[in-house]
C-alpha positions as CSV (number, residue, x, y, z in Angstrom):
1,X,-0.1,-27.9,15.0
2,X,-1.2,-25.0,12.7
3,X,1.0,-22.8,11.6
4,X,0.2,-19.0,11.9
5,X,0.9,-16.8,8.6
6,X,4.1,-14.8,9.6
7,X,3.3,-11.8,6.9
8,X,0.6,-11.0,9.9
9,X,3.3,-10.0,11.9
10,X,4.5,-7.2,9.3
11,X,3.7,-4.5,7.3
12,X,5.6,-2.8,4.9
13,X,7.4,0.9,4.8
14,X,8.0,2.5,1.5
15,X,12.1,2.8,0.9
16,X,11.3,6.0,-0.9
17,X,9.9,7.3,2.3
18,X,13.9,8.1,2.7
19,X,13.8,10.3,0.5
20,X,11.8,13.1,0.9
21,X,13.7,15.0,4.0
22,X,11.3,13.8,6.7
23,X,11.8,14.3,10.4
24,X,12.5,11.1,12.4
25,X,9.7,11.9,14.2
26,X,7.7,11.9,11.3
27,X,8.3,8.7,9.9
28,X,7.6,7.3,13.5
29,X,4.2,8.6,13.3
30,X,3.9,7.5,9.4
31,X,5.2,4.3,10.3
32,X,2.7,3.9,13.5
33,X,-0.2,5.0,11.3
34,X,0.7,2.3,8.0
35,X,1.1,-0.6,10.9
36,X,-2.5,0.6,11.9
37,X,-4.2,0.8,8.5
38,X,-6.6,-1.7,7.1
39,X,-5.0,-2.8,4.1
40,X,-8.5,-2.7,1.8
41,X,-9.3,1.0,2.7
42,X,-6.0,2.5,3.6
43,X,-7.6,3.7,6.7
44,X,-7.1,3.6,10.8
45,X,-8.5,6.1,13.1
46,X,-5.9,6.3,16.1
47,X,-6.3,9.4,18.6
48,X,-2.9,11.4,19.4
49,X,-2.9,9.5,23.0
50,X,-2.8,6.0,21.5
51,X,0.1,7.5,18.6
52,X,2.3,9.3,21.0
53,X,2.0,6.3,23.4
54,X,3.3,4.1,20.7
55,X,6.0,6.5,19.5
56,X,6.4,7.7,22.5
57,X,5.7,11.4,22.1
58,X,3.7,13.8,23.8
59,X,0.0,14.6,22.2
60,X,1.2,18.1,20.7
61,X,4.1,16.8,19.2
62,X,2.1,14.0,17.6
63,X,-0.4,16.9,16.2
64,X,2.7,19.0,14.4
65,X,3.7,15.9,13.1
66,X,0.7,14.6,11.5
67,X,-0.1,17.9,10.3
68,X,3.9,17.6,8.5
69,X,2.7,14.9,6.6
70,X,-0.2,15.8,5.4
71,X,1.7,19.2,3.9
72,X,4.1,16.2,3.0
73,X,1.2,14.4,1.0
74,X,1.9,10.9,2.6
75,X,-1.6,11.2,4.9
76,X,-5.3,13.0,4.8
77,X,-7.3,13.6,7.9
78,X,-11.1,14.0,8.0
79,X,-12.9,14.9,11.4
80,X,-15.0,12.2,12.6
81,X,-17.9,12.4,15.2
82,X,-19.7,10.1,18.0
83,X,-22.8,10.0,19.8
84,X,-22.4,9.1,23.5
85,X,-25.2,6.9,25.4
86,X,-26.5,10.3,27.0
87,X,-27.4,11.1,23.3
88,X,-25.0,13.6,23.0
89,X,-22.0,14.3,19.9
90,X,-18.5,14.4,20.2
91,X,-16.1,15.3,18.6
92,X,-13.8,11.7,17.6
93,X,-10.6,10.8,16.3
94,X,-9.4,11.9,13.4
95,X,-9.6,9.9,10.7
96,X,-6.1,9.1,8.4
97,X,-6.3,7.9,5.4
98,X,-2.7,6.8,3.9
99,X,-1.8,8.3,0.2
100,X,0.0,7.1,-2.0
101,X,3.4,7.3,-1.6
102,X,4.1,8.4,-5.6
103,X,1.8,11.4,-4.9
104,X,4.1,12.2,-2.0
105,X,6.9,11.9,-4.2
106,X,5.5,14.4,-7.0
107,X,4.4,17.0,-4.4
108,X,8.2,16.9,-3.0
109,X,9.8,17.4,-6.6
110,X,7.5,20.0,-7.3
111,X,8.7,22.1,-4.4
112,X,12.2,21.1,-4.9
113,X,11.6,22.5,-8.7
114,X,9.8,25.8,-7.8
């Protein structure tokens, strides 16, 4: 019998996450987005439907929130686009890319300072 590796069964959430004022509903979605990520290019390219699904939240609320944490630092988005069998582009999901969390940090002590 083969053991499976148990660290596949968790990802980690920055304690200092805590500490920069967020909304509970924001550090569902950050949370939801770093258990998605691929943990060589810090990416994952989730729609709204699939995140508000998981979070349970409605597709708007998902959008104010992601946009939150970007203003927050913790995340960048970048469009993305696909081509459909018919030949035709589309607009795709977003796609996040997780930041460090000591930039986060910085960017909240600098608006605490100013």
């Amino acid at each position: 019998m083969q053991r499976k590796n148990v660290l596949n069964y968790y990802f980690t959430l920055p304690n200092q996450i805590f500490s920069l004022g967020l909304a509970s509903g924001e550090i569902a979605v950050y949370a939801f987005l770093l258990y998605l990520e691929d943990r060589k290019t810090y990416q994952c390219h989730p729609s709204y439907k699939t995140i508000g699904s998981a979070v349970d939240m409605s597709q708007n609320t998902v959008r104010k929130y992601v946009m939150a944490l970007e203003e927050h630092g913790l995340i960048t988005t970048e469009p993305t686009s696909i081509v459909t069998k018919d030949g035709v582009k589309r607009n795709g999901n977003l796609r996040y890319t997780i930041r460090p969390i000591s930039e986060a940090l910085e960017l909240f002590h600098q608006h605490q300072l100013a």
